[in-house]
ROKOLRO-193745 format. One record per residue (C-alpha): x negated, y, z negated. Coordinates in steps of 0.5 Angstrom, whole numbers. Each point is the difference from the previous one (the first is absolute). Layout:
<pts>
+-------+-------+-------+
!     x !     y !     z !
+-------+-------+-------+
!     X !     Y !     Z !
...
+-------+-------+-------+
</pts>
This chain:
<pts>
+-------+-------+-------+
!     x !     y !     z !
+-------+-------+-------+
!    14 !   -46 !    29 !
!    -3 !    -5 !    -5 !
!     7 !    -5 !     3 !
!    -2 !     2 !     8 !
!    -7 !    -2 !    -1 !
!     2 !    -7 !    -4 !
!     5 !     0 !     6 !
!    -5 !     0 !     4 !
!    -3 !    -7 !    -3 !
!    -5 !     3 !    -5 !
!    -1 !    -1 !    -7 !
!     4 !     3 !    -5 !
!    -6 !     3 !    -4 !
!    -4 !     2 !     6 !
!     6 !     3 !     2 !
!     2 !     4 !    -6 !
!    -8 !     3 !     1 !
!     0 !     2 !     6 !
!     6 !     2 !     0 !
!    -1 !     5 !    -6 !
!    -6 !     2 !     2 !
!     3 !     4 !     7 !
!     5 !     2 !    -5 !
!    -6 !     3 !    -3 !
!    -3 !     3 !     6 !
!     7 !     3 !     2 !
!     0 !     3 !    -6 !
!    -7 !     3 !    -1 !
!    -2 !     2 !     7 !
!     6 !     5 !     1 !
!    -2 !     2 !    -7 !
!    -7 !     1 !     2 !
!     2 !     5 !     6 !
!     5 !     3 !    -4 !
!    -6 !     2 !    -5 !
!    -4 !     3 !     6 !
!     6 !     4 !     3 !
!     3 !     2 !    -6 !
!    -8 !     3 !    -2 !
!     1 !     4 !     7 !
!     7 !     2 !    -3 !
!    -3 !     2 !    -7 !
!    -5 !     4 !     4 !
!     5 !     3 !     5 !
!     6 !     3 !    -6 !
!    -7 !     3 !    -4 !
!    -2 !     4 !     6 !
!     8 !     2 !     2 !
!     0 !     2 !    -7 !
!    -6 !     5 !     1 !
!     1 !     2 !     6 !
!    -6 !    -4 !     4 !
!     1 !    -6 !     5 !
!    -2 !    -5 !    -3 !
!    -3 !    -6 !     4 !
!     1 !     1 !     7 !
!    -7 !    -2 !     4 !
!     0 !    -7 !     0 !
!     5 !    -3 !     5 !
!     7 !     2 !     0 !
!     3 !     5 !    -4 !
!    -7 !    -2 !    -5 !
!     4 !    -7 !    -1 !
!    -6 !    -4 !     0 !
!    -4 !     5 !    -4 !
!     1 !    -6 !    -6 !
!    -3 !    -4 !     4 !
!    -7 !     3 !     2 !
!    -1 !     2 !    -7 !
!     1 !    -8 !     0 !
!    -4 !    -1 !     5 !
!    -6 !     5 !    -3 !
!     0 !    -3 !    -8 !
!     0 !    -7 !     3 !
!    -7 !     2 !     4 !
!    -3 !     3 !    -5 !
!    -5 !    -3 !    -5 !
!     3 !    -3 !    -7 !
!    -5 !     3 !    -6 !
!    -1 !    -4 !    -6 !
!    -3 !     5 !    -6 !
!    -6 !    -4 !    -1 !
!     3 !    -1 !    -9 !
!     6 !    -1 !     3 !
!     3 !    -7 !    -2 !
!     0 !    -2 !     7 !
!     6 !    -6 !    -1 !
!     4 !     4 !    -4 !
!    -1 !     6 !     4 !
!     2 !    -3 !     7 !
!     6 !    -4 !    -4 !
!     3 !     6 !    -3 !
!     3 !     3 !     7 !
!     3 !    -7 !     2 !
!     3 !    -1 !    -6 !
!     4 !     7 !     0 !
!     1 !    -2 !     9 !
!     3 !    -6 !    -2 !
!     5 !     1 !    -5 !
!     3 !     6 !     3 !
!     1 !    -5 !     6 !
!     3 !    -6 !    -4 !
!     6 !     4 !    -3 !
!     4 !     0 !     6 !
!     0 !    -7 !    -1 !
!     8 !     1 !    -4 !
!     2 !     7 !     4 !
!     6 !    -1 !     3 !
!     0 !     2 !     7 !
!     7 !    -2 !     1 !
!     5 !    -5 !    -2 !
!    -3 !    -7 !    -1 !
!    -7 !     3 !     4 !
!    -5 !     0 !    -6 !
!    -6 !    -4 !     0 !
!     1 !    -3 !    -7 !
!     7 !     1 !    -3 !
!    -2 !    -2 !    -8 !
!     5 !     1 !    -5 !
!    -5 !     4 !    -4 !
!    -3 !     5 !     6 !
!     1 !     6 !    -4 !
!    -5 !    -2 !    -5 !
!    -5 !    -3 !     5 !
!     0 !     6 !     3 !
!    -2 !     3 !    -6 !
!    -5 !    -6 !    -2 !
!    -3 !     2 !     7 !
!     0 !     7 !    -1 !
!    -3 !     0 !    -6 !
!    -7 !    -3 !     3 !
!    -2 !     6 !     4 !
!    -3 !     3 !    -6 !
!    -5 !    -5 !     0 !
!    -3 !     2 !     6 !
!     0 !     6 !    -2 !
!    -3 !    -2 !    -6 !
!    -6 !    -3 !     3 !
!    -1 !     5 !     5 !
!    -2 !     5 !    -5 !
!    -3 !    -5 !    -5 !
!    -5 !    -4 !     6 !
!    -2 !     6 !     3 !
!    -4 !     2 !    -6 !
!     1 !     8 !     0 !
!     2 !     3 !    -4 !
!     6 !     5 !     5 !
!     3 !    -7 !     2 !
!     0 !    -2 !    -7 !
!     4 !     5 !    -2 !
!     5 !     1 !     5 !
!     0 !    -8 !    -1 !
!     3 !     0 !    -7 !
!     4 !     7 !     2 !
!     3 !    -4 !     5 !
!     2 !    -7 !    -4 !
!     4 !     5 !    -6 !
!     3 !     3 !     5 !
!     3 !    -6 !     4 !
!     1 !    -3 !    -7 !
!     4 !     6 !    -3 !
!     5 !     1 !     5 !
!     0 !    -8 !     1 !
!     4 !     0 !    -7 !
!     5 !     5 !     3 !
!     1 !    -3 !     5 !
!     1 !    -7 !    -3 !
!     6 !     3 !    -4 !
!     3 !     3 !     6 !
!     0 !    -6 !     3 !
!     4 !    -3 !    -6 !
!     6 !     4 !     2 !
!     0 !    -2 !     7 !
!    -1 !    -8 !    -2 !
!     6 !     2 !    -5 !
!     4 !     2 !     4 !
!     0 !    -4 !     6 !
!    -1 !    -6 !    -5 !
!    -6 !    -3 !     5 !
!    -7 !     0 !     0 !
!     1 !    -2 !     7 !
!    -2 !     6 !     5 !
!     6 !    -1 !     4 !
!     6 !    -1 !    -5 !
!    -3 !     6 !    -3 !
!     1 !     3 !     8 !
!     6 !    -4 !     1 !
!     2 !     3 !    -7 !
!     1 !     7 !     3 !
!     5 !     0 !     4 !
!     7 !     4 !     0 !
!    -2 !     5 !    -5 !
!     6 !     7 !     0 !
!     5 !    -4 !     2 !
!    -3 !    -5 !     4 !
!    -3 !     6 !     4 !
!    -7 !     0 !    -1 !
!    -7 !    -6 !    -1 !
!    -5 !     2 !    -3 !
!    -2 !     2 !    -9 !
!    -1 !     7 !     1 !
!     8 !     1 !     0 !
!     0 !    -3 !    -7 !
!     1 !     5 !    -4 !
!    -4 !    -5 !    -6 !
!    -6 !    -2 !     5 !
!    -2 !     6 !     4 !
!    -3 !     3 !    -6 !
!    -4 !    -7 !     1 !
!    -1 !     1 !     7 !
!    -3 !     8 !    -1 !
!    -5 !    -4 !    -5 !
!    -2 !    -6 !     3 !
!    -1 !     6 !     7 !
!    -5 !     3 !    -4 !
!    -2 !    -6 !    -4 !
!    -3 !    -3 !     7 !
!    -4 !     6 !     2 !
!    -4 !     0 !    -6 !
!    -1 !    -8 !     1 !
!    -2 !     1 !     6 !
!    -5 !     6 !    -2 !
!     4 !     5 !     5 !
!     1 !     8 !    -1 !
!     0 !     3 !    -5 !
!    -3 !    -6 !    -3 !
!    -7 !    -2 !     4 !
!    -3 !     2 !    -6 !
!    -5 !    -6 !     2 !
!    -3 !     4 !     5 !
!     0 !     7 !    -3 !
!    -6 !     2 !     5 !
!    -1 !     5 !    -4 !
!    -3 !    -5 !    -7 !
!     1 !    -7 !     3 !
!    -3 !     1 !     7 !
!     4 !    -5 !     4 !
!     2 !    -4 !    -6 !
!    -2 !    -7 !    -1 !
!     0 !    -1 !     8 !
!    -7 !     4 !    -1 !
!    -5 !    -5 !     2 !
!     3 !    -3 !     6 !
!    -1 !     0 !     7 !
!     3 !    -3 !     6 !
!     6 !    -6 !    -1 !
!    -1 !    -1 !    -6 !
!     1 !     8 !    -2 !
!     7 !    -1 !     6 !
!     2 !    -7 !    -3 !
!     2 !     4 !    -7 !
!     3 !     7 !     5 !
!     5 !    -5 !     4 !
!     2 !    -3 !    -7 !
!     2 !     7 !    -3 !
!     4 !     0 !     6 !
!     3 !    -7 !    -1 !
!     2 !     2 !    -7 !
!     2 !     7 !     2 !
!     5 !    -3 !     7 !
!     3 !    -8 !    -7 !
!     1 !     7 !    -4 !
!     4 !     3 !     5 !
!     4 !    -7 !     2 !
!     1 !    -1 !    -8 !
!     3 !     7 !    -1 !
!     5 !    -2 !     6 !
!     1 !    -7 !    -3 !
!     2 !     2 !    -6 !
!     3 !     6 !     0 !
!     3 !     2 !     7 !
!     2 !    -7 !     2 !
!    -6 !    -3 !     4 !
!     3 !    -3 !     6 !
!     7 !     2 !    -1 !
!     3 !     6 !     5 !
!     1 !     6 !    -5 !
!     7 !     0 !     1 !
!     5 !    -7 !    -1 !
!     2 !     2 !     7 !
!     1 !    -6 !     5 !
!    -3 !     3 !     6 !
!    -6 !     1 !    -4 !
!    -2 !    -6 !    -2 !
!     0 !    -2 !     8 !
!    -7 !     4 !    -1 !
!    -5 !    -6 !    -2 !
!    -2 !     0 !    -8 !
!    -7 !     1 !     2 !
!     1 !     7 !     3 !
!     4 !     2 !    -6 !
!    -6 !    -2 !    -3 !
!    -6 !     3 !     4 !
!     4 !     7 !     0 !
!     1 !     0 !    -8 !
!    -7 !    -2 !     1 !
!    -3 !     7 !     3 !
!     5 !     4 !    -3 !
!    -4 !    -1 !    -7 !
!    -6 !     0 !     4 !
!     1 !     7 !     2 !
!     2 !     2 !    -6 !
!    -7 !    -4 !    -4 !
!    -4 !     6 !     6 !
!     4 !     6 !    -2 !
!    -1 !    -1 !    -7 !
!    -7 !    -1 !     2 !
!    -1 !     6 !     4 !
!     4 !     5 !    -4 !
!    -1 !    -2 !    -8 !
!    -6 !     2 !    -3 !
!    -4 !    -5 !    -4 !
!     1 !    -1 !    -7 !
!    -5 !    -1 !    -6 !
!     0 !    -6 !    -3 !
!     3 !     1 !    -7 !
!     6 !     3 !     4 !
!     0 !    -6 !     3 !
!     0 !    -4 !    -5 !
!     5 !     4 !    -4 !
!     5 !     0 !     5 !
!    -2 !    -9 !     0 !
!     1 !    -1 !    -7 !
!     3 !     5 !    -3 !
!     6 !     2 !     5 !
!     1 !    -7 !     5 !
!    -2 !    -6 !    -6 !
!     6 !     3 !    -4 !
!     4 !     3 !     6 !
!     0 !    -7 !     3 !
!     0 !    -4 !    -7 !
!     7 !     4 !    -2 !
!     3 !    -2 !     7 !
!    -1 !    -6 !    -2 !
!     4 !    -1 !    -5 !
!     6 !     5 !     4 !
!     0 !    -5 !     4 !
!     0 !    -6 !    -4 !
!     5 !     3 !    -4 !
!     5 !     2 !     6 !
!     0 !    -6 !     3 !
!     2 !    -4 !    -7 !
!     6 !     4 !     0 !
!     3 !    -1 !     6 !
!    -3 !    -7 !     3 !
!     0 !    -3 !    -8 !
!     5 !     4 !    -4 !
!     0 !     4 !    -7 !
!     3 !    -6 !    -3 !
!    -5 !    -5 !     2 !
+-------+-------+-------+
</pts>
């Protein structure tokens, strides 16, 4: 895009701006549509699961449901607790918004379609990723409660907890793919049994990795059984508590944001991402992009099962489970791979 613009007789500078910023709206705008249908499907599988309808009022089938819950956050009034701290209090909820947003930045939608093809996105998205806890952090510190502040810090252990397990399980990706690049650790899952099937899961040394960082993801993103930052029944709604209207939807679409990258990152780094599940040439004339989406909404639908069916664990099981079973899971796995790997690219003598 930035070459046709520069055709076009424009600056190179002002080119590669306006050229990038489209490329950001290509991607953030869907992305946005995405989280409002993807709430009306979260909605729609939980009422599938207990026998009830579910959202099927407003417009057809219920679909523009998420949009009138939109609309009714957006018209009502923004509430600032009288000893909240009011920079930080507003700040909180567009720092958790933003940063689920700017990880998309290195997901590869397709061969050569991303919008930043570092060499090292595997660690950007971790450094990005890792932001989120501040938002959190300052939600329930600013808003000068004492529910919130707890959830807050509830929220920050939890996400640093399963960050470490899921730094190690990534370790073993980058091994094996050599890369730190999204797509050569995509590219990288080609052709396992016999050149049959894409995708880690059928790696009998990294679907262990794949099961681990699953339910790594869901505590991330505080998901059942892991929403112990809103048990209503001591946190009340957790460090959301004091917020009302957009702000108090700003921080709804970013869980949804991050529920949808842990999705695609599930699929990129352990199904094949973009790549059709069987190495069949028929298949890869079905664009990358379709693959992707598809992969996407599997775990999505998969993320609403637990939800709906898993009861909510107490919080030294989930951190038993963070600590004492993924850290050393994860860390051991480590050392498999590494090991394997020395053997048969390196070699014993060397």
């Amino acid at each position: 895009m930035t070459s046709w613009f520069t055709w076009m007789g424009m600056d190179y500078g002002w080119a590669w701006f306006i050229a990038t910023i489209i490329d950001i709206l290509v991607i953030a705008l869907p992305l946005m549509l995405a989280v409002a249908m993807i709430i009306y499907a979260d909605r729609k599988i939980w009422a599938a699961m207990a026998l009830r309808r579910g959202p099927n009022v407003v417009g057809p089938l219920g679909l523009l449901q998420s949009f009138a819950d939109g609309l009714k956050v957006f018209l009502q009034e923004t509430i600032i607790p009288s000893a909240a701290n009011k920079g930080l209090f507003l700040l909180a909820p567009i720092i958790t918004f933003t940063v689920a947003l700017i990880v998309w930045a290195v997901v590869p939608f397709q061969a050569g379609v991303v919008l930043a093809n570092i060499n090292v996105g595997l660690l950007y998205v971790l450094a990005a990723s890792s932001l989120g806890v501040y938002g959190i952090i300052i939600a329930g510190w600013a808003s000068n409660s004492k529910y919130p502040f707890y959830s807050a810090l509830r929220a920050a252990a939890q996400m640093v907890s399963y960050e470490v397990s899921i730094g190690f399980v990534l370790i073993s990706v980058v091994l094996w793919a050599n890369s730190f690049n999204l797509t050569a650790i995509v590219e990288a899952q080609k052709g396992f049994a016999w050149g049959w099937v894409n995708g880690n899961f059928i790696n009998p040394l990294l679907f262990p990795m794949a099961v681990v960082f699953f339910i790594s993801s869901l505590a991330e993103t505080q998901r059942a059984p892991f929403d112990l930052t809103e048990a209503e029944s001591e946190l009340v709604a957790g460090y959301q508590t004091e917020y009302s209207s957009m702000s108090f939807a700003l921080y709804w679409l970013g869980e949804y944001a991050n529920v949808i990258l842990m999705c695609a990152l599930n699929a990129v780094l352990f199904w094949g991402g973009y790549l059709p599940p069987l190495n069949v040439g028929w298949m890869y004339a079905v664009p990358g992009i379709i693959w992707l989406f598809i992969k996407i909404l599997a775990f999505f639908f998969l993320f609403s099962w637990v939800k709906a069916t898993v009861p909510r664990y107490r919080y030294d099981q989930l951190m038993r489970l963070g600590w004492k079973i993924f850290l050393p899971l994860s860390l051991f796995w480590v050392f498999l791979v590494s090991g394997y790997l020395m053997v048969t690219r390196v070699g014993v003598g060397s």
